[in-house]
N, C-alpha and C positions, 0 to 999 in steps of 0.2 A: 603612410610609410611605404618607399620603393625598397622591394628586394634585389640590390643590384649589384653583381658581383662585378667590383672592381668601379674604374670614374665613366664616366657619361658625361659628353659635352651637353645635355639634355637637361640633365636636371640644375643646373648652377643656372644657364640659361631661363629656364623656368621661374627660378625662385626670387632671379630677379625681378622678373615681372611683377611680382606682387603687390598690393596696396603699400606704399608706404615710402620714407623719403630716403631709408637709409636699408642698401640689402647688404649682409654679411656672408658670404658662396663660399666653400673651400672649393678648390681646385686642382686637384693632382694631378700625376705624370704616371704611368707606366714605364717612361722613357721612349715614347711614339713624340715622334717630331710634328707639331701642327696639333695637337693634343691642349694645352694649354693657351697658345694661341686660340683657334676654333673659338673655345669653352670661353675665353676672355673676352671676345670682341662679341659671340652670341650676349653675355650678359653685362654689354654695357659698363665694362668695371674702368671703372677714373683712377682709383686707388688700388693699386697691386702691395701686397705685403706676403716678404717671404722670409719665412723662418729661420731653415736651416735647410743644407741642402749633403745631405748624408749618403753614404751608399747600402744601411739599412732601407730602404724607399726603393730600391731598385731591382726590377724584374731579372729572373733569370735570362742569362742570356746576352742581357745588354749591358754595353759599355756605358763607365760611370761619365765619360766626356759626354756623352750624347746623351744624358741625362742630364749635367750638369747645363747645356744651350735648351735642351726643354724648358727647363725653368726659368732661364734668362728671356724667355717667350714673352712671357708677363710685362718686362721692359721694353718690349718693341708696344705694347700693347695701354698698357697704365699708364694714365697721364704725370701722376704723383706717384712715387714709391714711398716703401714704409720697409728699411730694410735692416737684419742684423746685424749690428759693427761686429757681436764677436766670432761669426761664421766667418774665417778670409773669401771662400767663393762665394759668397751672399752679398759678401763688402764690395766685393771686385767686380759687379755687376753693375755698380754704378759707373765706374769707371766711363769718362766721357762723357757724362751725364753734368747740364746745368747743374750745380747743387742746391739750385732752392729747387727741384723736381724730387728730392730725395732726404728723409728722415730716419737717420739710424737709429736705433737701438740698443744696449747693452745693459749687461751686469760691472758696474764699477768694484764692488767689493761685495765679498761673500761671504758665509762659513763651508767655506767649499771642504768635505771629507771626504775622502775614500773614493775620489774620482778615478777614473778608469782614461789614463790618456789615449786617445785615439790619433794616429799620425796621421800627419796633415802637410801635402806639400806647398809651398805658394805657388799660387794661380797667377802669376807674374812667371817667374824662372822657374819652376819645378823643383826648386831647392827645398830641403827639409825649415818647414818655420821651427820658431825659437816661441818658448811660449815663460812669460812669466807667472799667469795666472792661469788654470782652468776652473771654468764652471764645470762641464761635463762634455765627455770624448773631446770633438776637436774644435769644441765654443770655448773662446776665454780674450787676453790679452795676449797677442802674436805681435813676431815683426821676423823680417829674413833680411838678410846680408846684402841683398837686392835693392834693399831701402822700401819695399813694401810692408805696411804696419797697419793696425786696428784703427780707422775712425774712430774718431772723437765720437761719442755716442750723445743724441740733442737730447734724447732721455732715457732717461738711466735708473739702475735699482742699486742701492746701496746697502750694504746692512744685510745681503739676502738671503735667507734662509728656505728652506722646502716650506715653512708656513706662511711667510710674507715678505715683507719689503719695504725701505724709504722709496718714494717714486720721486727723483727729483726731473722738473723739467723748468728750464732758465733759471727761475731764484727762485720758485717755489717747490715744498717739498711738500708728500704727505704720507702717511702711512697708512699699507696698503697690505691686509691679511686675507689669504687665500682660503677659499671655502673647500678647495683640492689641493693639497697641498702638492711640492712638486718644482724642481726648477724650472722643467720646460715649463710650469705652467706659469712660475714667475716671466717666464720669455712670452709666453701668449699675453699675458697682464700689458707689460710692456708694450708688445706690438698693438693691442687694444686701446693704452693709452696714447700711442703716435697718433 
């Protein structure tokens, strides 16, 4: 165990290295440009997947724009993505992108209670989105006036509750109970199963 306050392009690098066929690294941001990049190409990562991209995550200081391109690093970088339909700046990052390079994600239907909206403008025009559904803060079902809108998510959680979930992905379904319960941890399930 490293004591190490805050990310290190060092240790993701590292852990790839390890015996084995498949490494799993988080990789954060500070909001330092070249930060995630570095960290990505030191550890050989094929497969980029990004959650969400919030301005809880952001150092004092720094602009949430220049946080928002840190994370889009990963896509200069990842051969295949593995990304949130219901984040808009998560979604928007494929933008330009072949789409068989890219596997979204979402929550199709919930028992969504007592969510706390968090405003969220499109990453298109800056206009306030329209949201029909939230999961939590500014994850759900969006679209703006723009004509920018939610990806179709290739898999998806239905039924989703903070204890589990249907995981459907093409025509198979299965049910899926979290040993933490939790949405974002239905969102890591998710991004797990892409």
């Amino acid at each position: 165990h490293l004591n190490i306050q805050g990310n290190t392009e060092l240790v993701p690098a590292l852990q790839a290295r390890l015996p084995g066929d498949v490494a799993v690294v988080e990789i954060g941001t500070f909001g330092r440009r070249g930060e995630i990049r570095s960290s990505a190409m030191l550890s050989g990562v094929s497969v980029g997947v990004i959650t969400n991209i919030s301005r809880d995550h952001l150092s004092a200081g720094r602009r949430f724009s220049d946080y928002i391109e840190c994370k889009g690093e990963m896509v200069e970088v990842a051969e295949d993505l593995v990304l949130n339909a219901d984040d808009p700046i998560v979604a928007s990052l494929a933008d330009g992108l072949p789409r068989e390079r890219v596997v979204f994600y979402g929550i199709q239907s919930s028992e969504s209670g007592g969510v706390v909206p968090e405003g969220r403008e499109c990453p298109k025009c800056g206009k306030p989105l329209r949201y029909t559904r939230r999961t939590m803060g500014h994850l759900g079902d969006y679209q703006c006036i723009c004509g920018y809108l939610r990806p179709q998510p290739d898999v998806m959680a239905i039924e989703a509750s903070p204890g589990g979930f249907k995981l459907v992905i093409g025509q198979e379904m299965r049910e899926v109970r979290l040993a933490t319960p939790g949405i974002f941890n239905v969102y890591n399930a998710l991004a797990a199963a892409a």
